[in-house]
Every structure is written in C-alpha cells, then in structure tokens.
N, CA, C and O atoms as CSV, one atom per row, in Angstrom:
chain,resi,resn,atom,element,x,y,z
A,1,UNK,N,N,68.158,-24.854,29.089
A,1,UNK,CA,C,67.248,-23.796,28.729
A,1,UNK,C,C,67.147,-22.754,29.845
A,1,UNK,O,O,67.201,-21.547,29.610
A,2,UNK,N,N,66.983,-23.322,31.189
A,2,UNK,CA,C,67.123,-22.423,32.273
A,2,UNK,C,C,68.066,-21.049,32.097
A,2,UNK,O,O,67.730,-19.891,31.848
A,3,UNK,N,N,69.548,-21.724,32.357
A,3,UNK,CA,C,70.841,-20.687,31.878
A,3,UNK,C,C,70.781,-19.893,30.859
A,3,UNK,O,O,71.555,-18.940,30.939
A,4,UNK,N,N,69.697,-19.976,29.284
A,4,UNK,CA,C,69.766,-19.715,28.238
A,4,UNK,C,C,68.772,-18.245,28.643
A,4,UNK,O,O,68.799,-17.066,28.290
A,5,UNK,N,N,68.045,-18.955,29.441
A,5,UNK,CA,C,66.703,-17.904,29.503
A,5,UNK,C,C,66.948,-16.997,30.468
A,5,UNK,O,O,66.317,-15.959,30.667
A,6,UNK,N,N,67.978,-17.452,31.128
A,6,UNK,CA,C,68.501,-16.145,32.077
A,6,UNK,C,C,69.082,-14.958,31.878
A,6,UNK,O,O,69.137,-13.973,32.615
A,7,UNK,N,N,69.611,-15.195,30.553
A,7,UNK,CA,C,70.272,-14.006,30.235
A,7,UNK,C,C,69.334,-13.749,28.627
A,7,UNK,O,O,69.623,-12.552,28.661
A,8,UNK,N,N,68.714,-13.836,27.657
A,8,UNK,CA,C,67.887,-13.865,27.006
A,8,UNK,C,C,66.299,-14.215,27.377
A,8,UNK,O,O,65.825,-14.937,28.255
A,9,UNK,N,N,65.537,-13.217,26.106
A,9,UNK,CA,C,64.314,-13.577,26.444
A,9,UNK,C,C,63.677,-14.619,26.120
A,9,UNK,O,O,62.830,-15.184,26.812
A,10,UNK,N,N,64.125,-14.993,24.834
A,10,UNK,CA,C,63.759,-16.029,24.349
A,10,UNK,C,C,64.754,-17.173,23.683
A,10,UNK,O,O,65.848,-16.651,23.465
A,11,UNK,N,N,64.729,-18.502,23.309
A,11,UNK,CA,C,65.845,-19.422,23.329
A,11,UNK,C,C,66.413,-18.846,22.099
A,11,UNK,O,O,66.630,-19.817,21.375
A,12,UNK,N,N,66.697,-17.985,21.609
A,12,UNK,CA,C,67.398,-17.642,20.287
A,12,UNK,C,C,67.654,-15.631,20.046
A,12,UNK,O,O,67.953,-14.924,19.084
A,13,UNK,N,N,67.345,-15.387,21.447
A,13,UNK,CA,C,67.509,-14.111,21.423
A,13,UNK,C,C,66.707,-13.282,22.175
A,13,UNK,O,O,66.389,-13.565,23.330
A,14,UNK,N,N,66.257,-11.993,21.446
A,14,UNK,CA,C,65.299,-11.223,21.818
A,14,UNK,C,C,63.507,-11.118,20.650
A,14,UNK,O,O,62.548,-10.346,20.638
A,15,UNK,N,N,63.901,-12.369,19.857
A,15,UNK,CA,C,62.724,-12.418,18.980
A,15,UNK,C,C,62.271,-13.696,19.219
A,15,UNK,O,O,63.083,-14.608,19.380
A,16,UNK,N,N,60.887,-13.916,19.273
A,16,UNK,CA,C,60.190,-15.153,19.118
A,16,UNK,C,C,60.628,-16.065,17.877
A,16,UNK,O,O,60.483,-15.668,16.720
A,17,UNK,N,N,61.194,-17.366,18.208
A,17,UNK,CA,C,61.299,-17.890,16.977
A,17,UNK,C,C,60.301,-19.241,17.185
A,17,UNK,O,O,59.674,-19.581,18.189
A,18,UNK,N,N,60.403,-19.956,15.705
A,18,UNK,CA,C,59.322,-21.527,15.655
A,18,UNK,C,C,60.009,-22.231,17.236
A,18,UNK,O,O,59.265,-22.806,18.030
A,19,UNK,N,N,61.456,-22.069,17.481
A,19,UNK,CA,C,62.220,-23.143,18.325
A,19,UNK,C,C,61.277,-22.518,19.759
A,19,UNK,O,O,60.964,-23.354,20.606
A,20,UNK,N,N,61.018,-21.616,19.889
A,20,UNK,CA,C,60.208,-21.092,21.371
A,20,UNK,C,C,58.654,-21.802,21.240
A,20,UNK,O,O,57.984,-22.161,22.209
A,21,UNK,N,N,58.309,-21.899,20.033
A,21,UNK,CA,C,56.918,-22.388,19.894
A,21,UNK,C,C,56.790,-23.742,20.424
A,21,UNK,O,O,56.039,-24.114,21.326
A,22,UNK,N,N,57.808,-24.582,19.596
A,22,UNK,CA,C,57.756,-25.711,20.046
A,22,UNK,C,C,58.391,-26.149,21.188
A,22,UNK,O,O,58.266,-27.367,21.310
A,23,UNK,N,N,59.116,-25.554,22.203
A,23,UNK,CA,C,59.527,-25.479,23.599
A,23,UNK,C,C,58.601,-25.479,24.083
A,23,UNK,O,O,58.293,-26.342,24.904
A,24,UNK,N,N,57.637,-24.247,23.643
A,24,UNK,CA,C,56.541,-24.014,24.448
A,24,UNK,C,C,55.390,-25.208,24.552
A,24,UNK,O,O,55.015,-25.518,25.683
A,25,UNK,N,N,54.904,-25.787,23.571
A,25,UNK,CA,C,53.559,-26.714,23.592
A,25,UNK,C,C,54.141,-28.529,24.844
A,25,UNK,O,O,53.393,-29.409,25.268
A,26,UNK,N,N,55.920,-28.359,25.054
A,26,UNK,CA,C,56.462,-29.418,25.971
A,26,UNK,C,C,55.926,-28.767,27.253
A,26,UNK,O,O,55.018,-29.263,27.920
A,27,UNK,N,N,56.591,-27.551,27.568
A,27,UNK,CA,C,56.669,-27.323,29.212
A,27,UNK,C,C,55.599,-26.630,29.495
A,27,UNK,O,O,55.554,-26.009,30.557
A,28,UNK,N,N,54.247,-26.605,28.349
A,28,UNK,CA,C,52.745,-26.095,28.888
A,28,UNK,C,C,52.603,-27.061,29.944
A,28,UNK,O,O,52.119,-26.771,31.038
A,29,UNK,N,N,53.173,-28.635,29.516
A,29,UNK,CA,C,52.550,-29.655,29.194
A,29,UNK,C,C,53.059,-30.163,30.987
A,29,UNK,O,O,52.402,-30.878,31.744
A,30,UNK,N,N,53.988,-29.716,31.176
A,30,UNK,CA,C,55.414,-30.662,31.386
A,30,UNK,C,C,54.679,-31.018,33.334
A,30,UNK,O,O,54.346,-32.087,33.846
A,31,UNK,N,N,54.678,-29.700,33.869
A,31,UNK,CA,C,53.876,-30.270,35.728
A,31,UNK,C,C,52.868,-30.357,35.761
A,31,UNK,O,O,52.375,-30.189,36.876
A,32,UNK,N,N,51.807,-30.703,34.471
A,32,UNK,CA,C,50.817,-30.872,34.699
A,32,UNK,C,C,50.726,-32.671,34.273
A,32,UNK,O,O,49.944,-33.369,34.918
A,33,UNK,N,N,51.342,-33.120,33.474
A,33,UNK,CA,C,51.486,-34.045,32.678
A,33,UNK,C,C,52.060,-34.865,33.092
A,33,UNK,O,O,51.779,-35.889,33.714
A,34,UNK,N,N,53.655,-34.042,32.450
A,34,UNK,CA,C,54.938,-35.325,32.436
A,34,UNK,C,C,55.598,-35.553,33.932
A,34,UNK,O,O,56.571,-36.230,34.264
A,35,UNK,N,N,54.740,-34.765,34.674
A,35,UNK,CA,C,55.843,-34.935,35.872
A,35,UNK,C,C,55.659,-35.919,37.044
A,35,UNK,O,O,56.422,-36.352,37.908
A,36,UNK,N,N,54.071,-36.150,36.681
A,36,UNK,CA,C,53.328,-37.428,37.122
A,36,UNK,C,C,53.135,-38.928,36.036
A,36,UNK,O,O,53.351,-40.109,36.309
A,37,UNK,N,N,52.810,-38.503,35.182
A,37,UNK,CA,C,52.905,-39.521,34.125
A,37,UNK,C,C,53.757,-40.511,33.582
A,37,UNK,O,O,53.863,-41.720,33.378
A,38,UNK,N,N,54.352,-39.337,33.438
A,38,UNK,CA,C,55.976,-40.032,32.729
A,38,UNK,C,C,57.146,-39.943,33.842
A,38,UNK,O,O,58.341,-39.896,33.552
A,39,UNK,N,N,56.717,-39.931,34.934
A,39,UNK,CA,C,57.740,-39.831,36.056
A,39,UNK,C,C,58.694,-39.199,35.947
A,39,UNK,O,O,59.789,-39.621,36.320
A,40,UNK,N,N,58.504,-37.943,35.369
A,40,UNK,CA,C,59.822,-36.757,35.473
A,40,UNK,C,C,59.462,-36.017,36.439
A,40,UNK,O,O,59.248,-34.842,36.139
A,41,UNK,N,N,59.317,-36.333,37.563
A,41,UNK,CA,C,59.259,-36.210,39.144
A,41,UNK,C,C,60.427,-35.620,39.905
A,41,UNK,O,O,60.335,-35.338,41.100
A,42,UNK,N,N,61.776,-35.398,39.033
A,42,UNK,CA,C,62.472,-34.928,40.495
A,42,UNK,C,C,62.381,-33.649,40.303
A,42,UNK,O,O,62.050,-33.214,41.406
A,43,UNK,N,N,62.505,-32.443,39.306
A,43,UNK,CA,C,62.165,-31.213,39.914
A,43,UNK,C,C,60.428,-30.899,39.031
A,43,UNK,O,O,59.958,-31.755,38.282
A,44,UNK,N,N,59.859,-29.850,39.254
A,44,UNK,CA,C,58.590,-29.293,38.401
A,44,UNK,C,C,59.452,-28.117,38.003
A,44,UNK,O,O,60.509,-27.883,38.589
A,45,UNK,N,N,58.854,-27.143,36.690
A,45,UNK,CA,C,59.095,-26.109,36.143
A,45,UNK,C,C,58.874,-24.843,37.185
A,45,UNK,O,O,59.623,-23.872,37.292
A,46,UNK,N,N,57.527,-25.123,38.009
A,46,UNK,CA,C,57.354,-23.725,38.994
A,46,UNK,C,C,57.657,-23.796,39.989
A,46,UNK,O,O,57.201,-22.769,40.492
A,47,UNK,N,N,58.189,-24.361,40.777
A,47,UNK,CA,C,59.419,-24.823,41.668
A,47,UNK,C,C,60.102,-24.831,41.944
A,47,UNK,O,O,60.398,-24.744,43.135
A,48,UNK,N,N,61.150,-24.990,40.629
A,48,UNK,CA,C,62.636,-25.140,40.058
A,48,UNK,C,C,63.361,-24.414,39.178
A,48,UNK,O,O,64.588,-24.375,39.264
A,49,UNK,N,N,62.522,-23.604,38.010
A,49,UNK,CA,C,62.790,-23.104,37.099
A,49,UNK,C,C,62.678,-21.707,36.796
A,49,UNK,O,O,62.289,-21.519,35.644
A,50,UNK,N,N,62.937,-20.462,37.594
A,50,UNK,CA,C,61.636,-19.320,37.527
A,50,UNK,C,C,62.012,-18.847,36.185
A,50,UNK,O,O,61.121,-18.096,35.791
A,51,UNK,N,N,63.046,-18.978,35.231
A,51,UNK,CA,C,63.385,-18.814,33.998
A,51,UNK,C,C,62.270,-19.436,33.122
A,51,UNK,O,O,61.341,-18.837,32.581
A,52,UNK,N,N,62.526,-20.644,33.095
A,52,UNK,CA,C,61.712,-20.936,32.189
A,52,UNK,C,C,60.033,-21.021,32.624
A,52,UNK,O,O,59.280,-20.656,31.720
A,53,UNK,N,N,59.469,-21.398,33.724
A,53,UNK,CA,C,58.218,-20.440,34.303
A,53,UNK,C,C,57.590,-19.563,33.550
A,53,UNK,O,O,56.527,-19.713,32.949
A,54,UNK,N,N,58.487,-18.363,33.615
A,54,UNK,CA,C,58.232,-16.584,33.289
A,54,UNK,C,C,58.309,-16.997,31.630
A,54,UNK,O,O,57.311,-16.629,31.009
A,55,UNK,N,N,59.233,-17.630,30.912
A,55,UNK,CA,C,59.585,-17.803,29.886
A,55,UNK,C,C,57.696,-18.453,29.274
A,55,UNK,O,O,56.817,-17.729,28.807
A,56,UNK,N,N,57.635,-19.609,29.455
A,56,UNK,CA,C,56.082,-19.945,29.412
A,56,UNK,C,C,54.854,-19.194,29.238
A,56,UNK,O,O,53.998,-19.172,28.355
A,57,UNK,N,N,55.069,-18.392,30.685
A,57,UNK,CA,C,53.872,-17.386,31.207
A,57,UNK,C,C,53.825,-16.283,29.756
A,57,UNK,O,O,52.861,-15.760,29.197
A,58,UNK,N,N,55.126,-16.225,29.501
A,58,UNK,CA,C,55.164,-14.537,28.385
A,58,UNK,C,C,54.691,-15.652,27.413
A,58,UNK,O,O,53.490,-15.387,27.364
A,59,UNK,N,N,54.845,-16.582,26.720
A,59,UNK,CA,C,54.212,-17.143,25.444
A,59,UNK,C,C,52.610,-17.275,25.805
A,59,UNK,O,O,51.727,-17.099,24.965
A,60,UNK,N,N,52.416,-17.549,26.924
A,60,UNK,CA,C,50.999,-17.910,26.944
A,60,UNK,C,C,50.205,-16.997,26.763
A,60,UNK,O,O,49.010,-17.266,26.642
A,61,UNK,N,N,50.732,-15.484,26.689
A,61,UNK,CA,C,50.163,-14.260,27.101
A,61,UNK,C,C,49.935,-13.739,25.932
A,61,UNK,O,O,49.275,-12.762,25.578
A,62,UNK,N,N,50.873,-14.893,25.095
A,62,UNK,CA,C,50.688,-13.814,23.371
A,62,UNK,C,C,49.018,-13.830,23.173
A,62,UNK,O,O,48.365,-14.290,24.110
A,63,UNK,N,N,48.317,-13.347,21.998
A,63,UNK,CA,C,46.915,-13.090,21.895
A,63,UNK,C,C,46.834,-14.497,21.158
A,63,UNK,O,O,47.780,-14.949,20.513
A,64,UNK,N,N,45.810,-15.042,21.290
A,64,UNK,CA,C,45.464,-16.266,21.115
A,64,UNK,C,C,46.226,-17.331,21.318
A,64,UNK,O,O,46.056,-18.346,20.642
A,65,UNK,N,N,46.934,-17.272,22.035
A,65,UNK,CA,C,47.449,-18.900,22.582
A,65,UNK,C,C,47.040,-19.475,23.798
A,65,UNK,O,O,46.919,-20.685,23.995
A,66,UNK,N,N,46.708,-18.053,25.078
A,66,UNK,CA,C,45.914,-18.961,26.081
A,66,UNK,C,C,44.376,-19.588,25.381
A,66,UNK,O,O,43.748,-20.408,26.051
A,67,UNK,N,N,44.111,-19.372,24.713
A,67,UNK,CA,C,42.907,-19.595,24.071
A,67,UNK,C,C,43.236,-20.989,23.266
A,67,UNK,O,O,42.292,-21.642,22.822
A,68,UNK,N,N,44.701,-21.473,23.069
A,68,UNK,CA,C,44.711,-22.789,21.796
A,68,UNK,C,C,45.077,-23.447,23.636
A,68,UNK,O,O,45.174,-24.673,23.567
A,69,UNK,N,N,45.172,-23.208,24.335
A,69,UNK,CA,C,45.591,-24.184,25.201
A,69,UNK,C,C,44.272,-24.825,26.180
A,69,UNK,O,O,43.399,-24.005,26.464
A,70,UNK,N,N,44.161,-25.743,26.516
A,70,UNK,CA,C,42.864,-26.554,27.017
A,70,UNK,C,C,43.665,-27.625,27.685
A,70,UNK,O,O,44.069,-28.654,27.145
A,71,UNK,N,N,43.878,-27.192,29.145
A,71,UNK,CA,C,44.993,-28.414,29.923
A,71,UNK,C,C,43.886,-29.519,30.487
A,71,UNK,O,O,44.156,-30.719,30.521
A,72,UNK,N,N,42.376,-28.882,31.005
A,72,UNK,CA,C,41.402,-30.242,30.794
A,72,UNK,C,C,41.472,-31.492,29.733
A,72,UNK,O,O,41.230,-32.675,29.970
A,73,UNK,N,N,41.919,-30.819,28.348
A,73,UNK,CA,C,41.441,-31.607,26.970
A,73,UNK,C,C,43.159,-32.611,27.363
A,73,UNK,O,O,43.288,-33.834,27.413
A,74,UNK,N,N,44.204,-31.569,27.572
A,74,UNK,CA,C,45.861,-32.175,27.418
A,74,UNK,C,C,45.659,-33.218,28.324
A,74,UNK,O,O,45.848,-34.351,27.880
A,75,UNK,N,N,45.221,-33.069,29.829
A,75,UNK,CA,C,45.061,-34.008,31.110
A,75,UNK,C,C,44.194,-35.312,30.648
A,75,UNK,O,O,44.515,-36.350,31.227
A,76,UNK,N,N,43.178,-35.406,29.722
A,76,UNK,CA,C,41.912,-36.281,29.905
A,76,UNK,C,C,42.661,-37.346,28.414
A,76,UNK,O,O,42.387,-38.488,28.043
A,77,UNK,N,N,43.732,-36.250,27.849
A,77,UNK,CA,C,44.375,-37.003,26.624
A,77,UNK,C,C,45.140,-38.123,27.059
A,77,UNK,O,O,44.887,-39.313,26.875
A,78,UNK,N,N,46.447,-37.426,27.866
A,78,UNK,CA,C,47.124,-38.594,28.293
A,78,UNK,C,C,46.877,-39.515,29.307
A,78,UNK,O,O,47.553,-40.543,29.309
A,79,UNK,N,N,46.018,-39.337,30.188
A,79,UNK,CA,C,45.443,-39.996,31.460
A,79,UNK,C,C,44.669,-41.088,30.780
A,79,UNK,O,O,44.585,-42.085,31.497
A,80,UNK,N,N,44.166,-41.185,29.787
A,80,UNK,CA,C,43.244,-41.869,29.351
A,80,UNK,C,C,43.552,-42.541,28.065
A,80,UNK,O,O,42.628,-43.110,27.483
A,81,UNK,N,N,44.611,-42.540,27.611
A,81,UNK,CA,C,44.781,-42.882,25.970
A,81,UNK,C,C,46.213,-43.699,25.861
A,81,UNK,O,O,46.890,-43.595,24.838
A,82,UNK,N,N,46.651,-44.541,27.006
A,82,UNK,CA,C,47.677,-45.410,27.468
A,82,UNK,C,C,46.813,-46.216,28.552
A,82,UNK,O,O,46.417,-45.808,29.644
A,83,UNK,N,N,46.616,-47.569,27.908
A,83,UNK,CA,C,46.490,-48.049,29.425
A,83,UNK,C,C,47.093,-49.045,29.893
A,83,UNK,O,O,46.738,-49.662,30.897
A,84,UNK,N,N,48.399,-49.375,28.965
A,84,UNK,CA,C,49.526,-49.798,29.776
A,84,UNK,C,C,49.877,-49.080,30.946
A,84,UNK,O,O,50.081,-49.557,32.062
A,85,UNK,N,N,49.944,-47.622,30.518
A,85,UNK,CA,C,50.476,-46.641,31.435
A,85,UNK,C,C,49.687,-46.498,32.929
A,85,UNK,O,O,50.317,-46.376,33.979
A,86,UNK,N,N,48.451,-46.526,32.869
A,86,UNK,CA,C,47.419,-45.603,33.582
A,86,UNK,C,C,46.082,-46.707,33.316
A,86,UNK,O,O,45.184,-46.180,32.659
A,87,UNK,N,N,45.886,-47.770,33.616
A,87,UNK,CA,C,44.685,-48.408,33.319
A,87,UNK,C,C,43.209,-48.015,33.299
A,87,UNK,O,O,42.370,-48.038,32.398
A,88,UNK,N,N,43.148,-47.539,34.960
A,88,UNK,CA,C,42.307,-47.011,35.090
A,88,UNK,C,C,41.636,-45.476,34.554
A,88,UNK,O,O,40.662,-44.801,34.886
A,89,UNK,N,N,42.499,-45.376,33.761
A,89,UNK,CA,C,42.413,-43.509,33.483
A,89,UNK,C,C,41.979,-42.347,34.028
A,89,UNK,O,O,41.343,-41.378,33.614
A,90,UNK,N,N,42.657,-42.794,35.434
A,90,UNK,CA,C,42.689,-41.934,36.539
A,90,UNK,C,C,43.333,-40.371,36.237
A,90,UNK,O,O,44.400,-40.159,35.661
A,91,UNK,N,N,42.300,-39.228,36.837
A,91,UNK,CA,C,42.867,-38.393,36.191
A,91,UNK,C,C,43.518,-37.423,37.182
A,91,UNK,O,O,42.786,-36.780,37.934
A,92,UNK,N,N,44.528,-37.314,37.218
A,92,UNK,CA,C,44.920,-36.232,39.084
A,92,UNK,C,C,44.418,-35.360,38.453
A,92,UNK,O,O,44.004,-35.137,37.316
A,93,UNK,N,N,44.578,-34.674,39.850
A,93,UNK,CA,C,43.663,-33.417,40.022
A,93,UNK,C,C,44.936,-32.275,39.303
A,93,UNK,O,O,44.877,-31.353,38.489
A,94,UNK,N,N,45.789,-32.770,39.917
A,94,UNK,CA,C,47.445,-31.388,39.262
A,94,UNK,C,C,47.435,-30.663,40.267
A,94,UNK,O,O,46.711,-30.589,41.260
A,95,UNK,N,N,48.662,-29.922,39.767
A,95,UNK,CA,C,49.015,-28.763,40.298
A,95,UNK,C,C,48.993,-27.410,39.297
A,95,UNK,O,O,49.879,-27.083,38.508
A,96,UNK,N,N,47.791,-26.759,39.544
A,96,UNK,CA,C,47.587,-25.494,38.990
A,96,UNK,C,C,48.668,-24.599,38.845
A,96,UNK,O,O,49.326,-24.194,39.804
A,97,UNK,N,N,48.911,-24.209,37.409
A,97,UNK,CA,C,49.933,-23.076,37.639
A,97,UNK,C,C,49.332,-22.293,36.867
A,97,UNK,O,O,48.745,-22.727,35.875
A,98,UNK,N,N,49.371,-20.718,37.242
A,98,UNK,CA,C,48.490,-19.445,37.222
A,98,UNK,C,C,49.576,-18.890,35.829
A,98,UNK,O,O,50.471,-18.044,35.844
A,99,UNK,N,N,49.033,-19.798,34.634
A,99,UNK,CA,C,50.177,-18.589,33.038
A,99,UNK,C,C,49.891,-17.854,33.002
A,99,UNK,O,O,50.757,-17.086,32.584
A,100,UNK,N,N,48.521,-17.144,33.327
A,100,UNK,CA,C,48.228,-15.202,33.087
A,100,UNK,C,C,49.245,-14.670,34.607
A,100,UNK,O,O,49.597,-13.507,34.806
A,101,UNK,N,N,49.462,-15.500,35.249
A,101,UNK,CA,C,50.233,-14.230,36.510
A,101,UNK,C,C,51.286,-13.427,35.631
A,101,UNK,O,O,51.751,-13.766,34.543
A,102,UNK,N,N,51.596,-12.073,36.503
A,102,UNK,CA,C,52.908,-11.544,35.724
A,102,UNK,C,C,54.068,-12.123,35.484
A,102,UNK,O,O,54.533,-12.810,36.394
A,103,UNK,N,N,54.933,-11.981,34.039
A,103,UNK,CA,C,55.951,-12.265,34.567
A,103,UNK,C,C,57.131,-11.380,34.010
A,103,UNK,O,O,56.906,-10.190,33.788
A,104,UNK,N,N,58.340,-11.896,33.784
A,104,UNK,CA,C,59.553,-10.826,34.198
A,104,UNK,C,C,60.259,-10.588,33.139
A,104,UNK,O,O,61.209,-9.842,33.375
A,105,UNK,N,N,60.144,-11.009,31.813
A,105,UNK,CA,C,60.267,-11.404,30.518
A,105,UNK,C,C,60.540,-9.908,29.630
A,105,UNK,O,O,61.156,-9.832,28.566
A,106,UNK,N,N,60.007,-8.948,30.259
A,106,UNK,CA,C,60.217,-7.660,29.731
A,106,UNK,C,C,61.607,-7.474,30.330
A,106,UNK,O,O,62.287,-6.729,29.625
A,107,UNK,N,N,61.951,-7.720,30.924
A,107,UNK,CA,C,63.003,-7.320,31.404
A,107,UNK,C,C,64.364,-7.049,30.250
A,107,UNK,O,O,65.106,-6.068,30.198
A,108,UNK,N,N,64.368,-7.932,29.632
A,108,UNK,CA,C,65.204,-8.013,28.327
A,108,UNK,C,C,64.829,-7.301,27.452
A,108,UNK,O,O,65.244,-7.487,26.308
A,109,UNK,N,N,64.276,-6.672,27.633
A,109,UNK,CA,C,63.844,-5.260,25.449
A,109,UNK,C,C,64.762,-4.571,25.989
A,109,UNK,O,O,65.172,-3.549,25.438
C-alpha cells in the first residue's frame, strides 16, 4: 500500500473508493492498537509509512469521519474484551498521532 500511495492518492486512483474506506477503519486502528496488542511491533504507520500516514490523515479529514472515530471507545474495546490476550485489561496510554495535522494528499489532483 505504501508504493501504491506514493504515486496515487488513493488505493484505486484519484477517487475515493469502498476499498479506501475499509483500509481506512484497519490503519486508524493499527499504532494505536495492533502494534501493541497483536504484536505487529516491528514498524508503526507514523514512523515508517509517511504514505500511508498522509493517506489516513486525508480520510480522517473528510466531514464526519473524525467525528465516527472514538480511539478512547477502539482502545477500552480491545484492551478489555480478550482476556486470554490482556487479563488484566490494562489499557496503554499509546502513542498519539495528530489525524487533523496537514497532510500531502493534494498533491495528486
């Protein structure tokens, strides 16, 4: 997806499609979540990825989606609703990543 998003804005072009939607609700998810949780620990998205990052940041920006997103409600879901996984339902604190910052996504119109 990285390579894809480097030269496109979005995974299927220059138009939003369903396949960006549902990309999107994984890697809202993904260094706040999966990267402690599910031990997909060797790189994070804002770190590693500034493609798909910026790619994120521009979906989050559409009008009402920072508004469907609630990473308190996503964090307190999985921390707490496995306790094979996580007994105690310990909840980290994370690593904040700022989706309203700018990002570079215009670049492609």
């Amino acid at each position: 997806m990285e390579s894809i998003l480097s030269k496109q804005r979005y995974l299927c072009g220059n138009q939003i499609t369903h396949s960006d939607i549902r990309a999107f609700v994984t890697l809202i998810r993904f260094d706040e979540v999966y990267v402690l949780y599910f031990k997909c620990n060797q790189k994070t998205i804002k770190d590693h990825y500034p493609n798909l990052l910026n790619y994120v940041k521009d979906i989050y920006q559409f009008p009402g989606v920072a508004q469907s997103v609630n990473m308190k409600h996503i964090k307190t879901h999985y921390y707490s609703s496995h306790a094979n996984l996580n007994y105690y339902a310990i909840i980290p604190k994370g690593m904040t990543v700022d989706f309203s910052a700018p990002h570079d996504r215009h670049r492609f119109q």
